[in-house]
Each structure stands twice: as C-alpha cells, then as structure tokens.
N, C-alpha and C positions, 0 to 999 in steps of 0.2 A: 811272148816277148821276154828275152833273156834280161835278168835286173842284174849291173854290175858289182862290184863291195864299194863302187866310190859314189854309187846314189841308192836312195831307199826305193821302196815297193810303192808301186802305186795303187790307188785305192778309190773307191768311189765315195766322196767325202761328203758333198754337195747333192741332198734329194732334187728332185726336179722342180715339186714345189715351191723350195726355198728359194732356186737362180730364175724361176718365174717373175715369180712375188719381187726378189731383189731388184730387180730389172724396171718393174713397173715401178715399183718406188721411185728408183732413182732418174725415170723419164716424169713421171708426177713432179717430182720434188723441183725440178725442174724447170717447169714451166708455172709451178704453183711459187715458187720466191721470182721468175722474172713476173710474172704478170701481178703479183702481192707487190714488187720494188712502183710496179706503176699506178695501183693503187694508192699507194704511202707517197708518189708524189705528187696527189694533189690536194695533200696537203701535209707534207715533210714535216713531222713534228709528234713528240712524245707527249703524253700528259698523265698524271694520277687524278685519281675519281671516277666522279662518278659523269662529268661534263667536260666539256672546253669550249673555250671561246674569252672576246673580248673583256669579258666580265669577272674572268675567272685566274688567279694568278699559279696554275697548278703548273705548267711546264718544265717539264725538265728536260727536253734534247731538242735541238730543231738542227736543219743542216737544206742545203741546196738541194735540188731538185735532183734523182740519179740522172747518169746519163742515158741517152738512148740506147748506146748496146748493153744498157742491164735489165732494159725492160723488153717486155712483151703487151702490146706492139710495140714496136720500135719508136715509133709518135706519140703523141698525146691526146690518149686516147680512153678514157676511165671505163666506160660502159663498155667496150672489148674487153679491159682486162678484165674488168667485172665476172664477165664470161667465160674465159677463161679459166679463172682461179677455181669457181663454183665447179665448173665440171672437171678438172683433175684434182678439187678437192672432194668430188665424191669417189674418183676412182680411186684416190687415196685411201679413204674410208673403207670401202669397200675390197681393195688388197689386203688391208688389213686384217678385215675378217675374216679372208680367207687365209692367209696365210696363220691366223691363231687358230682355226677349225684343224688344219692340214697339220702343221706340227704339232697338233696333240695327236692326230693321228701317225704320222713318223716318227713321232718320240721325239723330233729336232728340241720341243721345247725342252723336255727334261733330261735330254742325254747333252745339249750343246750350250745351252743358256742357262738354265738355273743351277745356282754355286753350289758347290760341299763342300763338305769339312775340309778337302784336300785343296780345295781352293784356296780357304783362309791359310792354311799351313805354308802354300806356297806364293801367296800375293808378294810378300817382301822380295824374295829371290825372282819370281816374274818382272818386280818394278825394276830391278837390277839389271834385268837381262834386256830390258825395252833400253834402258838408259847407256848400256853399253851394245846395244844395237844386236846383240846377239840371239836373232830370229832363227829358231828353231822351226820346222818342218814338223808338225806334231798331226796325230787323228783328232783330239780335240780342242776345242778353245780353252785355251789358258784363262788365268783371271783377271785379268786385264782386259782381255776381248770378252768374258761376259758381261765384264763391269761395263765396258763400253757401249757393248750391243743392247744390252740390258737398259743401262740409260734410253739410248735412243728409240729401243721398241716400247717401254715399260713406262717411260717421265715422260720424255719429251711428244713423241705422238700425242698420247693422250691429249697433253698441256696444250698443243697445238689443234687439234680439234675440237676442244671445250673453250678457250679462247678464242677460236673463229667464230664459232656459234651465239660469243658474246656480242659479235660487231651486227649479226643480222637481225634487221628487224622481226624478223617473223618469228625467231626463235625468242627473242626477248619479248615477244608477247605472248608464245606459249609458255617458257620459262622465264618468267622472268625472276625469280631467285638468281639464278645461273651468272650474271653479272657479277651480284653479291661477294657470292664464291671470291671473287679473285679482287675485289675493293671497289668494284665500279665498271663501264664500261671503257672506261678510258685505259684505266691502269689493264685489263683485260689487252687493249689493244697494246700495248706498252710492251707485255708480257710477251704476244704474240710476236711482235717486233725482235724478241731477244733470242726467242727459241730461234726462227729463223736465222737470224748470227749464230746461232750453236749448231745449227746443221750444217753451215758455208765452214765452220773453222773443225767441225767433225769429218765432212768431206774434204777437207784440205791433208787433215791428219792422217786420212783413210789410205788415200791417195799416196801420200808421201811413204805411209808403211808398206804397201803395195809395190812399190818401187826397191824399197830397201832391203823387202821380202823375199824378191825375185818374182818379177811381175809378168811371166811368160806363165808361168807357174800357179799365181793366184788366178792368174784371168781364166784358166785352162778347169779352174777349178769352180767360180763360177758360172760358166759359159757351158760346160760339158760334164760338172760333176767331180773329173777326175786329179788329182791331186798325188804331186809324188813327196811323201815322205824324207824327212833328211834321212842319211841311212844310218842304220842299227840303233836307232835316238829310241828311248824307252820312256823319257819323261814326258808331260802335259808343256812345254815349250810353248813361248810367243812367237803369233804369225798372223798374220790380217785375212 
C-alpha cells in the first residue's frame, strides 16, 4: 500500500497481548463498578475507621440510592451483585497478571510505560500540547500517557484490589493487618469508592482524547494493532 506525503506510515503499534488484556479490562471494569454501584446501594454511605453504625459518628458522604440503569442487576438485588463483582473481580486480577507476565516479555512494559530522562525533558511542552489539543500521531507514548497509564496500571489497580480485599471477610481473617494498611475497614471501603470515581472520570477523559485524536485511527489501533503515524513527525507527540 502506496503511503501518500499528506499521511504517515503505518505500523504495528499495539502487541496482541496488550488489545487482549485491554479489552478484558475494560469489559471487567464494567460490570465490576455497575454491580460494586449495587453493592454501595444497600447501604449509600462513606465512613472513616475502623466501624460504622448508629454508635459511631465517623461519616463523611451519604447520598440516595443509584438508579437502576447504573446498576447491575437492574433490581435490588445484593447477593447477584455480590456475584457478580467477585467473579469479574477475579478475571480482573487475573488479566492483570497476565498482561504484567506478557509485557515483560514484549518489552511493552519498558519500551512504552516506564519514563526516561527524555520524558522529564519533554513533560512541560507535552502538557502544552494536551492543552492546545495538538495531538500528534507518534510510535511512542508521550509523557503524559505514561504518566496516565502508569497511574492506572501501577496506583490505582493495586489500590483497588487491596481495598476490595479489605471489605471480605475471609480475607480479613486470614489478613487481618490488611485493613490496618489503609486506617480501618471503613476508610478501606471509602478508598475503594474513590478509585472507582477515578476510573469513571479516567474513562471519560480516555474517551474524550480518542475522539479528539481521530477515533477511526486509535480504535484501529487497539482492535487490529495497526496505527498510522502523523506524517514525517519525528517527536514523542501526544495521542491516547
């Protein structure tokens, strides 16, 4: 295929691993925050420590019950979502380590996500370029999408499986430290509550640069791999 001077080269940007794994996340994530919204409504409400209840004056957020189309089941229904959550919170788990096995064997982790020095040099003119919208077509992630991806596979994961773990009782009676860690079980679930907001306003953001990116283009790129280059562009550029 003939490449013209008015578009770049195309390349295969995306291992297979990685738009695997991507995919599973983002069906997991899914169905793990509607059926966690149906969880949280039966009983809508934030607490710090290490309890809650009538006894206790630790509250800090309460709010209405979500609606029906944010949950899974659609009803009120606790013991389904129960179920729910547990098993796409292990396939979650479980993508995970596969996909940290797999990019160390693609090199994805250290050729795509961990920063260098060239990184810090160019974070300022990155933020510049996100803020005047000018999304370059680049082979690798700029610093802004490490900084990002990086958050979400490296903070928030974690944060979010080691706070689930707070809420079960099984695991608090083989760990029980593990609560500790994060000030209690409450504040654990409080935590867990937030990350989830940080992944609804991450996918929001994700989404919105995908768009602004040229979304024919990024989806082509994690769906198939393949990814075409702005043309003759030689810098590390921002692009989702």
């Amino acid at each position: 295929m003939t490449t013209t001077a008015s578009e770049g080269r195309l390349i295969l940007r995306q291992k297979r691993a990685t738009r695997i794994t991507h995919w599973i996340w983002a069906i997991s994530l899914f169905f793990l925050i509607a059926s966690g919204l149906q969880i949280f409504n039966a009983h809508p409400a934030l607490y710090l420590g290490k309890e809650s209840g009538f006894a206790y004056d630790n509250e800090i957020f309460s709010i209405d019950a979500m609606p029906w189309w944010l949950t899974i089941p659609s009803t009120r229904d606790l013991a389904t979502g129960r179920v729910v959550h547990l098993f796409f919170a292990w396939v979650f788990v479980i993508n995970l380590f596969i996909w940290f096995i797999a990019s160390l064997i693609n090199r994805h982790l250290r050729k795509d996500l961990l920063p260098n020095r060239k990184d810090v040099q160019n974070f300022g003119q990155d933020v510049k370029d996100h803020l005047r919208l000018n999304l370059v077509h680049a082979v690798r992630y700029s610093p802004l999408q490490k900084l990002a991806y990086g958050g979400v596979l490296f903070v928030l994961f974690p944060l979010i499986i080691l706070t689930g773990l707070c809420m079960s009782p099984g695991m608090n009676a083989v760990l029980p430290w593990l609560p500790e860690l994060f000030g209690g079980r409450q504040t654990a679930r409080t935590i867990h509550f937030l990350v989830m907001a940080l992944f609804v306003l991450f996918f929001i953001v994700h989404i919105a640069m995908i768009i602004l990116a040229g979304p024919l283009n990024e989806l082509r790129s994690i769906v198939t791999g393949r990814y075409r280059l702005s043309p003759r562009t030689k810098k590390e550029a921002a692009h989702v």
